[in-house]
N, C-alpha and C positions, 0 to 999 in steps of 0.2 A: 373952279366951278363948284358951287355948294348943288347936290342935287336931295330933292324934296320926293318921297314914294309915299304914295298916300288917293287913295281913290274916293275920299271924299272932305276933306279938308280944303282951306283955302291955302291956297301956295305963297308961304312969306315973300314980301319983295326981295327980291338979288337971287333967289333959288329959280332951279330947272324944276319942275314938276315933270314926275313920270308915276306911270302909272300900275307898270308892270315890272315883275322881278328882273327880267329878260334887256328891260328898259337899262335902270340902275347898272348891271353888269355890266354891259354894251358901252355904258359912261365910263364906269371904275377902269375897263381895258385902257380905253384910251390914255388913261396916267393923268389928265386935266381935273378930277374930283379931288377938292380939298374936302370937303364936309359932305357928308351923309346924314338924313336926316330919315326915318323909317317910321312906318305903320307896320303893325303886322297882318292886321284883316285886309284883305284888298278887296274883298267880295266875290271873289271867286278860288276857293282856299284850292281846289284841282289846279288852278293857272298860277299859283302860289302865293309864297307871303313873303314876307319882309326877311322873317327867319333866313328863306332862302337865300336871299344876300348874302346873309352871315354869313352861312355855309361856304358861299364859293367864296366868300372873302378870308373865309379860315383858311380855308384848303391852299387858296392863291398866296397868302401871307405865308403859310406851314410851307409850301412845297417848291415855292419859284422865288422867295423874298419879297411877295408883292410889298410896295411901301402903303397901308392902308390910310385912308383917309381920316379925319375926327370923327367918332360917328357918333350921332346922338340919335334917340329916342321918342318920338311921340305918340305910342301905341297907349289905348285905355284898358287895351286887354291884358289883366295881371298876369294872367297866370304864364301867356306866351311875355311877356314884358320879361317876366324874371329868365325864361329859359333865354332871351333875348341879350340881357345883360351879363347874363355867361357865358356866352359867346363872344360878346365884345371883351371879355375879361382875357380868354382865351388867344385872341387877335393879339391883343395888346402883349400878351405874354410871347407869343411867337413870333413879334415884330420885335419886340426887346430881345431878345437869342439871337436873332437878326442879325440888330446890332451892337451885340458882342458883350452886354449887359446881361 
């Protein structure tokens, strides 16, 4: 399942749109997410952002071996884009220790 987080974009064909961080996670549990695709503004920065994904995808990657999914990127916002792409950097890194690399 590729899923799509984005509260005002249109949702490429073959993705799940959701809309909420709570959303995405809820997907990632289930172990069927191949591809992530993230925003970081969702329009209500208190009910969260995309960032938070990372977060519990770090932590679940760091601390359980979660297997993470592709994740790409469609936020316009730079400045969270970069803190975004350190995070994915970070994933990658603790999934590669994973396994055994």
């Amino acid at each position: 399942m590729k899923v799509y987080l984005d509260d005002e974009r249109a949702t490429p064909e073959g993705w799940v749109r959701v809309w909420w961080p709570e959303e995405a996670i809820s997907l990632l549990e289930s172990g069927q997410v191949t591809e992530l695709s993230l925003d970081h503004d969702l329009g209500d920065d208190a009910h969260g952002t995309g960032y938070d994904v990372l977060l519990w995808l770090e932590e679940a990657v760091a601390t359980r071996g979660f297997v993470p999914p592709r994740v790409q990127l469609h936020s316009a916002n730079s400045s969270a884009r970069q803190k975004m792409v350190l995070a994915i950097a970070r994933i990658e890194r603790f999934a590669q220790e994973q396994r055994g690399g």
